[in-house]
C-alpha positions as CSV (number, residue, x, y, z in Angstrom):
1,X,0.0,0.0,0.0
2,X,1.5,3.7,-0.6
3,X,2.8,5.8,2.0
4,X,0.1,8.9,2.9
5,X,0.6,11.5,0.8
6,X,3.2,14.2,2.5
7,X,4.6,17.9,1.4
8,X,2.7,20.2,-1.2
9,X,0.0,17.7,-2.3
10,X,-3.5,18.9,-3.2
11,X,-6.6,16.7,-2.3
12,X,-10.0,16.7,-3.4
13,X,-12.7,14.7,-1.5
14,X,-15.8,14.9,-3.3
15,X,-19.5,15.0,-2.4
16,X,-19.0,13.2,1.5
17,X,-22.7,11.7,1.7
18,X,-23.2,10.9,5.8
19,X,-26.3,9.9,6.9
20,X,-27.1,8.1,10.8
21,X,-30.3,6.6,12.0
22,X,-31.6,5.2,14.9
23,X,-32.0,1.3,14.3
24,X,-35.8,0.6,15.6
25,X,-37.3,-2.8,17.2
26,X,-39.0,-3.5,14.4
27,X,-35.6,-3.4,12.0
28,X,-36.5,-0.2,10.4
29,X,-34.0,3.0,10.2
30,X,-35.3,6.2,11.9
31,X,-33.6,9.0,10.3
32,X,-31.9,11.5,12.6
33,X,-31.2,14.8,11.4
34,X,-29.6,16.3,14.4
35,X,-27.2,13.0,14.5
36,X,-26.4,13.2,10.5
37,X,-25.7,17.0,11.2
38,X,-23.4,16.0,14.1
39,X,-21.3,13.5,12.2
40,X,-20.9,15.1,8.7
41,X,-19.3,18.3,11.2
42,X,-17.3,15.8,12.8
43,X,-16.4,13.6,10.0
44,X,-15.3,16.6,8.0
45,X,-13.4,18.6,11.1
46,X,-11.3,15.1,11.6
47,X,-10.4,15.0,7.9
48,X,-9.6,18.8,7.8
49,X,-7.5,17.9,11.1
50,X,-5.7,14.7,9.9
51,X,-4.5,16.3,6.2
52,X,-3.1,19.7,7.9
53,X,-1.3,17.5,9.8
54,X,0.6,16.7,6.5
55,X,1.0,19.8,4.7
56,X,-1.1,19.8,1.8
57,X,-4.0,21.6,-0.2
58,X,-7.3,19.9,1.2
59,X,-10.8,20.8,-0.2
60,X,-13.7,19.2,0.1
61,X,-16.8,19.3,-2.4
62,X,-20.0,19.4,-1.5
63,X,-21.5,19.6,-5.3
64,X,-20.4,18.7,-8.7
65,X,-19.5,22.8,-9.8
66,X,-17.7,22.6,-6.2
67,X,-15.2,19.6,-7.8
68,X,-14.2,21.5,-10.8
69,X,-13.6,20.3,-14.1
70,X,-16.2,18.9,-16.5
71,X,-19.6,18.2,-14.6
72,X,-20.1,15.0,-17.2
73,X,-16.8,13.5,-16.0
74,X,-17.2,14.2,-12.4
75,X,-20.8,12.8,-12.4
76,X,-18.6,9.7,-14.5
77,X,-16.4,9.1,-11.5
78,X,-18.9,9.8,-8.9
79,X,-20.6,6.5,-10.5
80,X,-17.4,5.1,-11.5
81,X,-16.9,5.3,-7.5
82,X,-20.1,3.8,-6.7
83,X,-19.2,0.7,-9.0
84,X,-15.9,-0.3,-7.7
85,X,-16.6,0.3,-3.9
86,X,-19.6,-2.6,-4.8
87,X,-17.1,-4.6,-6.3
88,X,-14.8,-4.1,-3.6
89,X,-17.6,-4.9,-0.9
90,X,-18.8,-8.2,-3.1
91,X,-15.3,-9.4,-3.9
92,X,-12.9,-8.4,-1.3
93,X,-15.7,-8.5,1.9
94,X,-18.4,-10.5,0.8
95,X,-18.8,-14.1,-0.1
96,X,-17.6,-14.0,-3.9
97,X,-13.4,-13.0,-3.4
98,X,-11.2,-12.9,-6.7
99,X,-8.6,-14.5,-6.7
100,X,-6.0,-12.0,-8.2
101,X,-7.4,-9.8,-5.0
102,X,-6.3,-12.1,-2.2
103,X,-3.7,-10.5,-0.9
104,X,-4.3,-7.4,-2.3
105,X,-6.1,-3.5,-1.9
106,X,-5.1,-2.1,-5.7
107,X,-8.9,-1.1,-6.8
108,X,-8.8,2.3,-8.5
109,X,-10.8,4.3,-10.8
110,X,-8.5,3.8,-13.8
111,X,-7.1,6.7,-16.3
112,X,-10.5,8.7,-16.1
113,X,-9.4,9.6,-12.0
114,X,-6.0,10.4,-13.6
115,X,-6.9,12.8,-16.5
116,X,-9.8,14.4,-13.7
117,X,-6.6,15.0,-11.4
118,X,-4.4,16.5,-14.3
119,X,-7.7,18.9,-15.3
120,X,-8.2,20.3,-11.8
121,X,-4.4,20.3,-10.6
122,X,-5.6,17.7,-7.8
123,X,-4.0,14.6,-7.0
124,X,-6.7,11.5,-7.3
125,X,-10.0,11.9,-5.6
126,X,-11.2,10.1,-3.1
127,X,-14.9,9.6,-3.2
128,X,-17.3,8.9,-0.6
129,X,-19.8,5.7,-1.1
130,X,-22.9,7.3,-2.5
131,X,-23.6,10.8,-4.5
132,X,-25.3,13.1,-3.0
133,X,-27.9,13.7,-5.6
134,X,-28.2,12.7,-9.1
């Protein structure tokens, strides 16, 4: 696995989708909006505090115009994104592994991630598991 990125890096982490519920009794999911409020501040102070730490850019992106560069492509990787991290949940944590993944973590979003990071002067983004809207 590569080291943590260090020095004059810039990182883009696009569209964080948080959400937290209250799991009834009866195996539904009460939303909680004053919990999902709590947690994306808290989630996104920790990341702010942990990447200072190491000296880069950090930005995160909230909406598609927010990310920069072509809408089409970003909304591309955003679903791009959603597609490996299922694959990575089926095959890596689920029931169905692949062989050439044993021993491995090397999932990524391919040359598309690259020539997004070239456009926008980021390095490659990291993604969170769902977009926030469509």
């Amino acid at each position: 696995m590569p080291a943590p990125p260090q020095g004059n890096y810039h990182l883009i982490v696009m569209q964080p989708d948080i959400f937290v519920g209250l799991l009834t009794a009866g195996g539904s999911i009460e939303s909680r909006e004053d919990w999902t409020n709590q947690a994306r501040d808290n989630v996104l102070k920790a990341l702010l505090a942990q990447q200072t730490k190491h000296g880069g850019d950090f930005k995160i992106a909230t909406t598609r115009e927010e990310a920069g560069g072509d809408p089409a492509t970003v909304s591309d990787l955003i679903w791009l994104h959603a597609a490996v991290a299922q694959a990575i949940r089926q095959h890596k944590y689920g029931e169905q592994p692949l062989p050439t993944k044993k021993d491995k973590f090397d999932w990524t979003l391919g040359n598309q991630a690259v020539k997004y990071g070239v456009a926008t002067c980021y390095d490659p983004p990291l993604f969170r598991r769902r977009p926030a809207s469509v």
